[in-house]
ROTOR-861773 format. One line per 2 residues: number of its first residue (from 1); for each residue x, z negated, y of C-alpha. Coordinates in nm, 3 decimals, padded with zeros to 5 digits. Each point is the difference from the previous one (the first is absolute). Layout:
NUM = X,Z,Y; ...
//
This chain:
1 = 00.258,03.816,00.171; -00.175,-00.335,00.122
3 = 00.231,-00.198,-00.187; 00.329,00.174,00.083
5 = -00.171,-00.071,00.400; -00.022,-00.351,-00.066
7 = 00.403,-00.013,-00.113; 00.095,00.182,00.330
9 = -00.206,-00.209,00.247; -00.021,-00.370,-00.171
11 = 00.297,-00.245,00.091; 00.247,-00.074,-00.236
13 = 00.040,-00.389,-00.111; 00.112,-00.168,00.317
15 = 00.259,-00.294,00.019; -00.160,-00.318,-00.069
17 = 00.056,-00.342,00.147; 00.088,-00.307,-00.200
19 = 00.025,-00.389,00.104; 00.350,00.112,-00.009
21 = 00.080,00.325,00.116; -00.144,00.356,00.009
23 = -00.039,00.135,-00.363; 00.102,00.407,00.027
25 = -00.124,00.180,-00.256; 00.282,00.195,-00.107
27 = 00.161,-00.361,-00.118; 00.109,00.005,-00.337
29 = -00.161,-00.331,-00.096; -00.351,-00.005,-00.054
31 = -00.221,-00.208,00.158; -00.368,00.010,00.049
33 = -00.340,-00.233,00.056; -00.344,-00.067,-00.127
35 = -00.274,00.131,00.213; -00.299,00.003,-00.250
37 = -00.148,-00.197,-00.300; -00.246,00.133,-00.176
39 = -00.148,-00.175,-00.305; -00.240,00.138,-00.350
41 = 00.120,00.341,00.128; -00.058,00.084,-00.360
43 = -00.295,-00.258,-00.108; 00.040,00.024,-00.405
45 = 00.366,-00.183,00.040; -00.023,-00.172,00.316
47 = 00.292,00.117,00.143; 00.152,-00.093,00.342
49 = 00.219,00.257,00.187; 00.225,-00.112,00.357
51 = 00.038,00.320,00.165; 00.364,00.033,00.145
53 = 00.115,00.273,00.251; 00.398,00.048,-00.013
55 = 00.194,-00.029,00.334; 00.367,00.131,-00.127
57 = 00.145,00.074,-00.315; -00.064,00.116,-00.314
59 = -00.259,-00.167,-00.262; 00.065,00.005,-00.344
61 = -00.248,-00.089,-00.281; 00.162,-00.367,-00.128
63 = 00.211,-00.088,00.281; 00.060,-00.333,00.104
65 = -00.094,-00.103,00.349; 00.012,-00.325,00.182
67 = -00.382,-00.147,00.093; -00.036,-00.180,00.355
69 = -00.276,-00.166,-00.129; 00.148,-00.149,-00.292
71 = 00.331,00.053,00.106; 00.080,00.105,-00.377
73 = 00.172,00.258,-00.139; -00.303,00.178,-00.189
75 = 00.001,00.361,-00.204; -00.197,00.260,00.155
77 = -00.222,00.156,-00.322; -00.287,00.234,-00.069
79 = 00.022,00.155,00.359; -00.306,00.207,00.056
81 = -00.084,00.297,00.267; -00.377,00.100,00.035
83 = -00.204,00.388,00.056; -00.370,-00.096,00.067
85 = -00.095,-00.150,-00.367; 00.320,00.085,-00.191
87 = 00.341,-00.243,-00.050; 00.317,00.136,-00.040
89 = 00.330,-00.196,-00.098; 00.282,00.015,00.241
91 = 00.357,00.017,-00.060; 00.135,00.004,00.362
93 = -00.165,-00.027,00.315; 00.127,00.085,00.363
95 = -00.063,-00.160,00.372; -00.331,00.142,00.116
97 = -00.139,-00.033,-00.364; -00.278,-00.261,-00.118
99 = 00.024,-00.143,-00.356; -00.173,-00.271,-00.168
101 = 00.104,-00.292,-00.191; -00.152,-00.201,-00.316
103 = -00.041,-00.316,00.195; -00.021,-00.323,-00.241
105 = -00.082,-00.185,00.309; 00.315,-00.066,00.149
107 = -00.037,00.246,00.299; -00.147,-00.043,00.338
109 = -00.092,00.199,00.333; 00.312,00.028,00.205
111 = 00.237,-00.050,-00.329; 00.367,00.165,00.024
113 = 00.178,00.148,-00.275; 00.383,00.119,00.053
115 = 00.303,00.014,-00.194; 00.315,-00.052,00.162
117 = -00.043,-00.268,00.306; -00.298,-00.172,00.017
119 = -00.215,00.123,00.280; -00.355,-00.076,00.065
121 = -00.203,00.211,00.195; -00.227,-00.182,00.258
123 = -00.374,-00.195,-00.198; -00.288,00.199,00.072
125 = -00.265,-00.166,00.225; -00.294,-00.153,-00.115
127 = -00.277,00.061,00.272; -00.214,-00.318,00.092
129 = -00.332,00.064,-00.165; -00.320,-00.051,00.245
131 = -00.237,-00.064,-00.299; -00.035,-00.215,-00.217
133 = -00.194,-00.154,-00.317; -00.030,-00.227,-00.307
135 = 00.031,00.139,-00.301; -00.060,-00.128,-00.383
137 = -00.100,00.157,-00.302; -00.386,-00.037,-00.124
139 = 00.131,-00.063,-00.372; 00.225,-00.320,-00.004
141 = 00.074,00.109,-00.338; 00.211,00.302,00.165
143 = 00.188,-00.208,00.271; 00.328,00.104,-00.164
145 = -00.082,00.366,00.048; -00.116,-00.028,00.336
147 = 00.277,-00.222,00.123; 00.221,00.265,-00.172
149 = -00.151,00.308,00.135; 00.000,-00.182,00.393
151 = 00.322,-00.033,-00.002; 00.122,00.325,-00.118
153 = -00.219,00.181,00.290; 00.145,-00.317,00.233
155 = 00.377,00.195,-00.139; -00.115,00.344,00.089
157 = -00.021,-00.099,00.292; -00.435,00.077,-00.001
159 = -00.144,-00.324,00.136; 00.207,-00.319,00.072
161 = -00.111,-00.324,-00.202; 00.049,-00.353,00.146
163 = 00.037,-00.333,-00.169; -00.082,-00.337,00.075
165 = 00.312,-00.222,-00.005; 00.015,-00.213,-00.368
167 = -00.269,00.116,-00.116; 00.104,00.343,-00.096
169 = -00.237,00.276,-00.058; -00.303,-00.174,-00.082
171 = -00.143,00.088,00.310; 00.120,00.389,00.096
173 = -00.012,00.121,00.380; -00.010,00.398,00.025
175 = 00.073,00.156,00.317; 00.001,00.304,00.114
177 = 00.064,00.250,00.287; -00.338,00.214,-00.047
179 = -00.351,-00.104,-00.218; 00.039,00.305,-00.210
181 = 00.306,-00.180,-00.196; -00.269,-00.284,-00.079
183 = -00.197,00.338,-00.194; 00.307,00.125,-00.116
185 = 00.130,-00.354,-00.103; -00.356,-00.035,-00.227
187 = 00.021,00.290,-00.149; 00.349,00.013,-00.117
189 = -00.068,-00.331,-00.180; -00.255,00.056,-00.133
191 = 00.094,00.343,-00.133; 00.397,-00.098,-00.056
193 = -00.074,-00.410,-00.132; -00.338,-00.004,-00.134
195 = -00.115,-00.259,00.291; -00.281,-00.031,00.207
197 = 00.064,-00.145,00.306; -00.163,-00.232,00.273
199 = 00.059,00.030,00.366; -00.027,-00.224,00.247
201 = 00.057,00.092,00.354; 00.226,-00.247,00.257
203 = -00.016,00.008,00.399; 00.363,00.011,00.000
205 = 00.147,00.340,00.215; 00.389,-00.110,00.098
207 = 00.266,-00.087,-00.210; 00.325,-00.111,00.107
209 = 00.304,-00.051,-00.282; 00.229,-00.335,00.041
211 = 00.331,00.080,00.124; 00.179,-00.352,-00.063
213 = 00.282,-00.008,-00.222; -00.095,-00.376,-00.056
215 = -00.355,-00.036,-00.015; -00.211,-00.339,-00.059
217 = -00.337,00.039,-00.035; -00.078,-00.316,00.073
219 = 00.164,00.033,00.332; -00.297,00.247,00.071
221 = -00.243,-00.085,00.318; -00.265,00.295,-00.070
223 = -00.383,-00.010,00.113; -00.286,-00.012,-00.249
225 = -00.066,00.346,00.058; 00.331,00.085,-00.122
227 = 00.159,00.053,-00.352; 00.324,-00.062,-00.197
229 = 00.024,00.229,-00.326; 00.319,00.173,-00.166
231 = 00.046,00.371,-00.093; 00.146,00.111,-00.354
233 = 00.336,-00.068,00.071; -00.114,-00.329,00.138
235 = 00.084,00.069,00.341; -00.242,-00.228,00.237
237 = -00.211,00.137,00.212; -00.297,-00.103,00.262
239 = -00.322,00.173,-00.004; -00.203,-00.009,00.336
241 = -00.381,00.051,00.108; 00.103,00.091,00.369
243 = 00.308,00.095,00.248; -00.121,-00.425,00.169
245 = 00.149,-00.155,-00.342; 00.309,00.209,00.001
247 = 00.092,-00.137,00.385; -00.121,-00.359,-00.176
249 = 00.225,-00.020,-00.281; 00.294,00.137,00.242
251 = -00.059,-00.293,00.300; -00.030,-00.275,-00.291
253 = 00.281,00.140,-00.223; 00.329,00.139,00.235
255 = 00.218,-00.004,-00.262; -00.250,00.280,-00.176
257 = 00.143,00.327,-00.061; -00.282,00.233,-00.098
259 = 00.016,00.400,-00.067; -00.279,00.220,00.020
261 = 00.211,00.212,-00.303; 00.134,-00.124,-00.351
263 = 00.257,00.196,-00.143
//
């Protein structure tokens, strides 16, 4: 009786919107997005799932979709639909419904999938974190696991990891939007990867992304207090102690376009 309540009074899948047009779910070509990455979901074989919810169309196990963030033609296999601890393999799925992929590492928040015209549905925002810390594993015989096992939370979309330009990941940046993810962050590598990790704390609280399509860091005029780094997809970025260096690098740079939000 609860259930059949839920059918009358929940909303059916609404029309979505696209860069290019409104996506109504009773299309015939299926399109959907990633919304979730969730990694070691099943810790004896390290898998990694990208959860995708279908806006129109049918799914069918093995179809061939077109990827936004490849923008490949890739085959859709192993399609999975969860019930608390138990998988079940799907043949077709519907708009409303919530499947997840075997993700090889080719999919990202905000990814589109479609067959037919290529749509892509709008990136999904990356929040500016307000803390932030330096990270590095207490074993430097386990740097690859650690570097690994950052990254793949910095995917999920769990903490956001910066970069120093040219020198890579040899020195990682962790931020994040509440302290808890620094506990949650610790424990999932160390439980996940095997690693033990050291924390560092950094007076940094803003974070503004780099808007400029043409962007020479050298060109830069930034105070002392103020620092260049790079996310994973080696978009730059300037981290800030205070709201007075924001105004700074604005009057000394005009041609700056910063973004409180990276996509």
């Amino acid at each position: 009786e609860l259930l059949e309540c839920f059918i009358r009074i929940a909303p059916s899948p609404r029309p979505s919107r696209t860069e290019q047009r409104e996506i109504d779910p009773y299309e015939e070509k299926m399109t959907g997005f990633i919304f979730k990455i969730q990694a070691n979901m099943n810790p004896a074989h390290r898998d990694r799932l990208a959860f995708m919810r279908i806006c129109s169309g049918v799914f069918t196990k093995g179809m061939t979709v077109w990827h936004s963030g490849s923008g490949k033609m890739i085959q859709l296999k192993q399609p999975q639909q969860f019930m608390a601890d138990e998988r079940e393999a799907v043949e077709n799925a519907y708009p409303g419904d919530i499947i997840g992929l075997f993700d090889p590492g080719i999919f990202a928040l905000g990814d589109s999938l479609c067959t037919g015209k290529k749509r892509r549905f709008p990136g999904i925002p990356m929040f500016a974190p307000e803390f932030f810390a330096r990270v590095s594993s207490i074993d430097s015989l386990k740097r690859k696991q650690f570097v690994k096992g950052v990254l793949q939370l910095s995917e999920e979309g769990a903490i956001q990891t910066f970069k120093r330009p040219g020198i890579g990941f040899e020195e990682i940046i962790v931020g994040v939007v509440g302290v808890l993810q620094f506990e949650v962050l610790e424990y999932r590598l160390k439980n996940e990867y095997g690693v033990d990790i050291r924390r560092d704390g950094l007076s940094y609280q803003y974070i503004r992304w780099i808007e400029n399509e043409e962007f020479d860091p050298k060109q830069l005029d930034i105070s002392s207090d103020t620092k260049l780094v790079q996310d994973f997809k080696d978009r730059y970025l300037l981290l800030f102690t205070d709201e007075w260096n924001i105004r700074w690098a604005q009057e000394h740079n005009k041609w700056l376009e910063l973004s409180e939000f990276g996509r």
